[in-house]
Each structure stands twice: as structure tokens, then as C-alpha cells.
N, C-alpha and C positions, 0 to 999 in steps of 0.2 A: 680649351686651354691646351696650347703645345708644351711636352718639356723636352730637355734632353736627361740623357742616361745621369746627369749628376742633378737634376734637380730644376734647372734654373727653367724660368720660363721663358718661351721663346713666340709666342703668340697668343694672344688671347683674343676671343671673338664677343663680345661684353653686349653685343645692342641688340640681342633678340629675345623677346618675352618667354616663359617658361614652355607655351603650346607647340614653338615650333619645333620641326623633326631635325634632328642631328643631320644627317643628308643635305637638307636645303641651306642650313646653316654653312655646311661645309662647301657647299656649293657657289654660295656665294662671298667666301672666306681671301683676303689677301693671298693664303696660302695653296688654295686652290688655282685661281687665276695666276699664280708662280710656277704651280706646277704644269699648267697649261704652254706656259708662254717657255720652259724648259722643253717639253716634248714635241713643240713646234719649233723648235727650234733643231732638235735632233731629227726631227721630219727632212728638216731643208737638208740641214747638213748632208743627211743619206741622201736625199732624191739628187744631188748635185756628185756628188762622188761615188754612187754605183751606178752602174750604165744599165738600161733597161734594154734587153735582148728579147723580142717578138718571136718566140719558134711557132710554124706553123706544124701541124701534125704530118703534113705530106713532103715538106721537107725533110730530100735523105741527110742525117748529119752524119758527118764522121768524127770520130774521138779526137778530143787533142789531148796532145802530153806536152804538159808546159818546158820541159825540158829539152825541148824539140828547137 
């Protein structure tokens, strides 16, 4: 059972017997697969808007100043 800070519930997960482990419950919870589908989501986001720059160790680099 989800709350928030005033009380109210906000989830509850009602269909598993008393033996199984909190983990697997949570694991296979609506609220789990949200938070999944939220972090794949901030995955894309970044892999599409930071540019992925290869340095090799033998490459001489020189400093940039963005001011330049």
C-alpha cells in the first residue's frame, strides 16, 4: 500500500498471498513498471540530447574555453 504525506492511498497491491517477499511483489507492482517506463524514458531523452564524444588516450587534445 502507497500513501502520500497526507494520508490518502495511492496504490495498493491486494493479490498476493501472505508467503511472498515484499521485492517480488514490488516488482511486479503497476508502480514499478511506471517507474521503469519513467527512467526509460529519461534514458532516450539524454542519449538523444548529449553527444557522445570517443577520446582515444593517444590523441593530443587541446583545451577549449568556451568563450573563445
Amino acid at each position: 500500500m502507497i500513501l502520500t504525506s497526507t494520508c490518502l492511498i495511492t496504490n495498493v497491491e491486494a493479490k498476493w498471498p501472505g508467503s511472498v517477499h515484499d521485492s517480488r511483489i514490488f516488482r511486479e507492482s503497476t508502480l514499478c513498471h511506471s517507474f521503469e517506463q519513467v527512467l526509460h524514458n529519461v534514458a532516450t531523452i539524454r542519449k538523444e540530447r548529449v553527444p557522445v564524444v570517443r577520446v582515444h588516450p593517444e590523441d593530443d587534445l587541446e583545451p577549449v574555453h568556451l568563450d573563445e
